[in-house]
C-alpha positions in Angstrom: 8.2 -29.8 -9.7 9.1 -26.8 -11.7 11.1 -27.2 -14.8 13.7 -25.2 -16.3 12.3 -23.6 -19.5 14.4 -23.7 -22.8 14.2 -20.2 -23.7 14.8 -17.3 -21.2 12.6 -15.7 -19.8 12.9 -11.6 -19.6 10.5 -9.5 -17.4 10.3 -6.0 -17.9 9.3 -3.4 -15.1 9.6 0.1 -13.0 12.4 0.1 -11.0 13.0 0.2 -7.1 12.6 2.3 -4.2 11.5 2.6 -0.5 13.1 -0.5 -0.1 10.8 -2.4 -2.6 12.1 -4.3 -6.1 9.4 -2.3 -7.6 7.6 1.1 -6.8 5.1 -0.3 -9.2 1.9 -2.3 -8.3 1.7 -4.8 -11.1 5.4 -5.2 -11.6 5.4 -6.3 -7.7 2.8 -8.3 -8.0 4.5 -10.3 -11.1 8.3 -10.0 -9.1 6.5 -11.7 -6.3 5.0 -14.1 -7.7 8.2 -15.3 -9.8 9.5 -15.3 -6.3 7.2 -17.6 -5.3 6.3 -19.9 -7.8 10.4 -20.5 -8.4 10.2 -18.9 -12.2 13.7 -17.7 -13.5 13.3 -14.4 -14.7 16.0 -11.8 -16.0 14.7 -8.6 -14.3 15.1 -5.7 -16.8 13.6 -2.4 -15.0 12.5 0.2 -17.7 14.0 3.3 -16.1 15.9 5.6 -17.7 14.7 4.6 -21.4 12.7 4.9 -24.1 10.5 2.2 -22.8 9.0 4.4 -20.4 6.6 5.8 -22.7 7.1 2.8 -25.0 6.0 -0.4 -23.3 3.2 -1.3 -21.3 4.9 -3.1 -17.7 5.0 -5.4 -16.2 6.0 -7.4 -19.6 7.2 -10.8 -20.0 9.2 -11.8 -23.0 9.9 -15.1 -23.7 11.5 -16.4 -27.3 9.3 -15.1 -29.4 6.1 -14.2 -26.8 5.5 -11.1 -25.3 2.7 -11.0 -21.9 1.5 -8.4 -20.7 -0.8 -7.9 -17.6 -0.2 -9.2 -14.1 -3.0 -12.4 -14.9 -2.4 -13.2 -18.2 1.7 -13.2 -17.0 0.8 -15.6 -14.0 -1.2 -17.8 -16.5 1.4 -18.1 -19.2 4.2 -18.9 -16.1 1.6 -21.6 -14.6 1.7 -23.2 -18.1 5.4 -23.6 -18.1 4.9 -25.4 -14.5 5.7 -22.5 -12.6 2.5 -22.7 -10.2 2.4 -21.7 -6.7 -1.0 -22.2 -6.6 -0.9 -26.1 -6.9 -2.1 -27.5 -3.7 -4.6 -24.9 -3.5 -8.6 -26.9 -3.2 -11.1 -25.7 -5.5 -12.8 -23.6 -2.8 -9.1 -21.8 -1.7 -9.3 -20.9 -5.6 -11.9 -19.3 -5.5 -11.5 -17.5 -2.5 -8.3 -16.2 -4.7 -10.5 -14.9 -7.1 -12.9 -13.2 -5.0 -10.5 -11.6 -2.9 -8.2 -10.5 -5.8 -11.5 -9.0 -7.5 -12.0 -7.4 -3.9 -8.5 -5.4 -4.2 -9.5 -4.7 -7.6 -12.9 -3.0 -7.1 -11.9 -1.6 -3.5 -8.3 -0.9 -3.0 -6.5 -0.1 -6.3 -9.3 3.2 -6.2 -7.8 4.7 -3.2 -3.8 3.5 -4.4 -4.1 5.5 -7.7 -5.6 8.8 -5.8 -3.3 8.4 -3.3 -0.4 8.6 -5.3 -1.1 10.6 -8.9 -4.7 12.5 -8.1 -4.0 13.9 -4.2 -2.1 16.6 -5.0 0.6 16.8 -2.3 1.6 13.8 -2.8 1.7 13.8 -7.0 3.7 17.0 -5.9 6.4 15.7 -4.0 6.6 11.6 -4.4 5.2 10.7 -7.5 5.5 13.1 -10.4 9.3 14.0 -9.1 10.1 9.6 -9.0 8.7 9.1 -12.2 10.1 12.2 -14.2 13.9 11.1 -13.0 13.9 8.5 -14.2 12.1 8.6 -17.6 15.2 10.5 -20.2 14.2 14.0 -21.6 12.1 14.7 -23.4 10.0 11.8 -21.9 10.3 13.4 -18.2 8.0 16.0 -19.3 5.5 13.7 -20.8 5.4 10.4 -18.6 4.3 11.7 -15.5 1.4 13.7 -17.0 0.3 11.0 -19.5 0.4 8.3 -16.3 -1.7 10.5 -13.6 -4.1 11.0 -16.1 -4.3 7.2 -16.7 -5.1 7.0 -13.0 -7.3 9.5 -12.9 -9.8 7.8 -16.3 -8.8 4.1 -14.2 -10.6 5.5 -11.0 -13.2 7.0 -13.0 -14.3 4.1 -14.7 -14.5 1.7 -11.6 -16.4 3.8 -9.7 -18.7 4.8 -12.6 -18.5 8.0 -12.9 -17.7 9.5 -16.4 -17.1 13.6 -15.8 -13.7 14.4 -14.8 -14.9 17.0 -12.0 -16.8 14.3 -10.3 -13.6 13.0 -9.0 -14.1 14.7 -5.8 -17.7 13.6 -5.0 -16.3 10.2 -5.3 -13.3 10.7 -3.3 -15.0 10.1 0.4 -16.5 6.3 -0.5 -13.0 5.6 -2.7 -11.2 5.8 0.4 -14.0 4.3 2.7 -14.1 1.1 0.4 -10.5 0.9 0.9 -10.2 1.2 5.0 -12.7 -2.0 4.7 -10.8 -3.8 2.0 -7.8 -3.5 4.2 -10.0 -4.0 7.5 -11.2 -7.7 5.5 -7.9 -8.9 4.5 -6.2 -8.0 7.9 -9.2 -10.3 9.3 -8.5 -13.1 7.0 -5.0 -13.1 7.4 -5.3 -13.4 10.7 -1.5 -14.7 12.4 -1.0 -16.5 9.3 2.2 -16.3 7.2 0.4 -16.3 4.0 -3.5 -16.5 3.1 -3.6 -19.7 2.6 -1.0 -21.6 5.2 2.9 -21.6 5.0 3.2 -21.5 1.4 2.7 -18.4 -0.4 0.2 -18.0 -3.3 -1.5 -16.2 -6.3 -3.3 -14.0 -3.7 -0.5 -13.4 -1.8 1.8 -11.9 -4.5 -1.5 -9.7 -5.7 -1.7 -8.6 -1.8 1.6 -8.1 -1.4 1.7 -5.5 -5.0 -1.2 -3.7 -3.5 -0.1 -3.2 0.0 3.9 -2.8 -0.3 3.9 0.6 -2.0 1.4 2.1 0.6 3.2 0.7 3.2 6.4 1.3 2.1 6.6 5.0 0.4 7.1 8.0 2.0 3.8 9.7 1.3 3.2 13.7 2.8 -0.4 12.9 2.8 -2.5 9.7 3.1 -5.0 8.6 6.0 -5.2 5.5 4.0 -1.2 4.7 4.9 -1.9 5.7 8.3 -5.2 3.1 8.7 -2.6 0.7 7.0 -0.3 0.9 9.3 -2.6 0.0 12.2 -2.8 -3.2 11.0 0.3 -4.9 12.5 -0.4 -8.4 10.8 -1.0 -6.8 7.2 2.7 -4.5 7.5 4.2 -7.5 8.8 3.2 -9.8 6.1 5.1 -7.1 3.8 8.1 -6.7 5.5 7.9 -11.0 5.9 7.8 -11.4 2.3 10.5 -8.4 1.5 13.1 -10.3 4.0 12.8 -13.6 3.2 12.2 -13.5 -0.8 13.8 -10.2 -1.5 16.4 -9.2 1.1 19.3 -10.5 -1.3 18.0 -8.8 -4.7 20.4 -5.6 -5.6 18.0 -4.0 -7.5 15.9 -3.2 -4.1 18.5 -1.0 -2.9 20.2 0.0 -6.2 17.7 3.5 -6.2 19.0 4.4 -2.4 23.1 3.6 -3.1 22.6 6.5 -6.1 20.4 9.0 -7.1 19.7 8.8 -11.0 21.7 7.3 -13.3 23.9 10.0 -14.9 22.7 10.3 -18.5 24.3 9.1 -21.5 25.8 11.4 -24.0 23.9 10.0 -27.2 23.5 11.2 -30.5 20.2 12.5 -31.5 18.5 10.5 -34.1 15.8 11.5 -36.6 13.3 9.6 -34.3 14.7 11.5 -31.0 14.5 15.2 -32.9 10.9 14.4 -33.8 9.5 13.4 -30.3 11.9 16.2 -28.8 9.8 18.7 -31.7 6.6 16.8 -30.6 7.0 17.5 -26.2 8.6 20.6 -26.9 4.9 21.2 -28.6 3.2 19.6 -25.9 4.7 20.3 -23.2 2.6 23.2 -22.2 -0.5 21.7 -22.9 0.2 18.5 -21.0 1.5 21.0 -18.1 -2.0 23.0 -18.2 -3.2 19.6 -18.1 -1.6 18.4 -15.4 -2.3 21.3 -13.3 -6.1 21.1 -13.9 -6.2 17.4 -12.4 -4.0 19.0 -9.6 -6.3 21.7 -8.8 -9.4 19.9 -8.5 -11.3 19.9 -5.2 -9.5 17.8 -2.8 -10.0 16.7 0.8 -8.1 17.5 3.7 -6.0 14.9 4.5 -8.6 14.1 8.5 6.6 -22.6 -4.9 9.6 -23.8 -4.8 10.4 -25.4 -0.6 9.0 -22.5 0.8 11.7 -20.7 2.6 11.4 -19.9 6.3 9.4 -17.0 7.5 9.8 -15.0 9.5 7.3 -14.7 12.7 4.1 -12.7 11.4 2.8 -10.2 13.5 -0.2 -10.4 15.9 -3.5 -8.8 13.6 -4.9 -6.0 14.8 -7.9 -3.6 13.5 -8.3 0.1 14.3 -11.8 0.8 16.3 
């Protein structure tokens, strides 16, 4: 059984949206698993402050500790006795690890050009989310400095080093990631969970790939559309969002208001310096932003485990 740790623990993360505690992959995939495993954990979402640009999220703070990174997090929280992989066999583990190397290599690809390379929808959905709520003069600097993130991430999976390459890449990204999806709707099958009843390591890393895709209201992705063919894999989604999430505030705290009105402060040496520093920037970072916009693109052709809800009958597009 778990046990309640002595110090608290603190876990720090993008906020809500689209009806999900987290628009953000690895902060859902830690929020899940917390969920899951029965781990205590003061949510503290990062929006709206200097931690935007400042701190590297998900983060877990506890006493004097500090983990970063969606493994290293679930590590340090299965040493406390937070595990919600314990009756797992030896083979079921590493099925884990193969499948979340699988999402890894395949899926999270097609996830970062879907949301900060494709330019419609860095246009619409993700450079306007992620610029409200970072404070000025951060909202001209934290979109830019993430989609460019994305853009070196994809780069360096797939293995190719020149940034114009992107598009000669895009067609087997997004084919990689139609049979990632086509894989883990097969080995899901009408299962709850990956694994049985209970859900798992593998299901919280599913869950922070597939929730955003399923969840956001994207002008342009064939990849949410193939997603969405596959009943059982939505289902497990919304399964998970009702019956570990459905009482959370913070899941519905970014559709009750818009963004948080900003607080009258008093500029500090520190704030006039970074102000000086964007207002310096700002056009470069703009030029830069518009260069990754404009390149070619495609058209768009364990705690008791709490009762689920029915999962949906699996289903794979032709």
């Amino acid at each position: 059984m778990n046990q309640n740790m002595a110090a608290a623990m603190e876990l720090r993360c993008w906020g809500g949206d689209w009806g999900l505690p987290s628009v953000h992959t690895e902060s859902l995939i830690v929020l899940a698993y917390t969920k899951f495993s029965g781990a205590k954990v003061a949510v503290s979402p990062i929006d709206w402050t200097w931690k935007t640009i400042t701190v590297t999220v998900p983060e877990l703070v506890c006493g004097d500790t500090a983990v970063q990174e969606p493994t290293q997090i679930l590590n340090f929280l299965r040493k406390q006795r937070f595990n919600a992989d314990y009756e797992l066999t030896a083979r079921q583990g590493a099925d884990t690890m193969a499948y979340i190397a699988l999402l890894e290599e395949k899926l999270r690809p097609a996830l970062l050009h879907t949301f900060w390379v494709d330019a419609e929808n860095y246009s619409n959905l993700t450079r306007p989310w992620f610029a409200s709520r970072s404070p000025f003069p951060l909202n001209f600097l934290v979109p830019g400095r993430l989609a460019s993130g994305a853009l070196s991430r994809i780069l360096l999976t797939t293995g190719e080093a020149p940034l114009h390459r992107i598009s000669e890449v895009e067609g087997k990204i997004y084919s990689d990631a139609k049979e990632c999806l086509n894989l883990l709707s097969y080995r899901l099958g009408t299962a709850n969970f990956f694994f049985g009843n209970s859900p798992t390591s593998l299901d919280a890393f599913a869950f922070g790939f597939l929730a955003p895709l399923h969840k956001a209201s994207l002008p342009s992705s064939p990849l949410q559309s193939h997603l969405r063919q596959l009943d059982n894999l939505t289902g497990f989604c919304d399964n998970i969002l009702a019956v570990y999430f459905s009482s959370d505030h913070f899941c519905k705290i970014a559709a009750q208001a818009g963004p948080l009105p900003p607080v009258q402060e008093t500029m500090d040496a520190n704030l006039q310096k970074l102000t000086q520093l964007v207002n310096k920037e700002s056009n470069l970072i703009e030029k830069m932003d518009d260069n990754l916009r404009s390149s070619p693109q495609h058209k768009p052709h364990r705690p008791e485990p709490k009762p689920s809800l029915s999962s949906a009958k699996s289903s794979t597009p032709a």
